[in-house]
N, C-alpha and C positions, 0 to 999 in steps of 0.2 A: 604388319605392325600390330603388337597386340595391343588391345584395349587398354587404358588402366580402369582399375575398378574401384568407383568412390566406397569408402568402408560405412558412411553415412547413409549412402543410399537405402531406402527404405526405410529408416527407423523415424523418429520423430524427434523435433527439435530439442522436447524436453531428454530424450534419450542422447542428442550431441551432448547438452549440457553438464549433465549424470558424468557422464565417460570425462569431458573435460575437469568436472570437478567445481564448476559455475552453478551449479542448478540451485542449492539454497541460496547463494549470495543474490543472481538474478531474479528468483520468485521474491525474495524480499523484499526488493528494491519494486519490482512491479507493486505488490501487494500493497507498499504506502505510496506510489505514486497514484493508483484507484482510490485511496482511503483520503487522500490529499485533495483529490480534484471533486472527489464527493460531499466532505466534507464543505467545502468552498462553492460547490453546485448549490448544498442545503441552504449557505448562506444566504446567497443570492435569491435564490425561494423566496425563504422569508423575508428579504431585505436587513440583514444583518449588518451589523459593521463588526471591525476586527474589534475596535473597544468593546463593543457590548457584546459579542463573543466569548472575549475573554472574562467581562465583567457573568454572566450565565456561568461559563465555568469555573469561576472563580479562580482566578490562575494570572498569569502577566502577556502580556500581549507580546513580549517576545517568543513566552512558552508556543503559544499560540502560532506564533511565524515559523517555529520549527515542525508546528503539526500540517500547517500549510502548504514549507516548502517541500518537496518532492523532490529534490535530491538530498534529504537527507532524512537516511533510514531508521535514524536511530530518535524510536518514541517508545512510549508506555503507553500498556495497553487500559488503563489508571486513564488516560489525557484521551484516548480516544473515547473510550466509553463515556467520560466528561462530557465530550465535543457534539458525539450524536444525541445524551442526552439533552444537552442546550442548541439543538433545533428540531426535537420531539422524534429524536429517531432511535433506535436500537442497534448492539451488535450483536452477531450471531457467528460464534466458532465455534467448529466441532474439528473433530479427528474422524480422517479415514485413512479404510486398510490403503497400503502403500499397492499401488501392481505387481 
């Protein structure tokens, strides 16, 4: 009986996702789920509450519940940079070559 042979074998998860056609929608979604639970780690740092959160970045405290929640991907990058600077923190994007 012959083998079958998995076509994944070897490559890396990000390379399953590529080939299925997932890979930006899923790094997305990762990318503000870290940005969500970070942002809410700083809080807690400093002892933040969501009002005065919101009140630092000058925004509404529902804006705010959507930079919170982590299932939902869709923010501006305006609300984050807000966010870290109202608990003394910075962001840092760059572009790299692709592999």
């Amino acid at each position: 009986m012959a083998k079958m042979r998995n076509r994944h074998r070897g490559s890396s998860f990000d390379d399953f996702l590529r080939e299925e056609g997932l890979y930006v929608e899923v790094t997305s979604v990762a990318w503000k789920r870290v940005l969500s639970w970070q942002v809410g780690e700083a809080m807690k740092e400093e002892g933040i509450s969501k009002s005065e959160m919101a009140k630092r970045m000058k925004t509404s405290r529902s804006q705010l519940d959507r930079l919170l929640d982590p299932d939902n991907p869709n923010i501006l990058l305006e609300t984050v940079q807000k966010a870290a600077s109202a608990v003394g923190k910075r962001i840092t994007i760059r572009l790299e070559d692709a592999r």
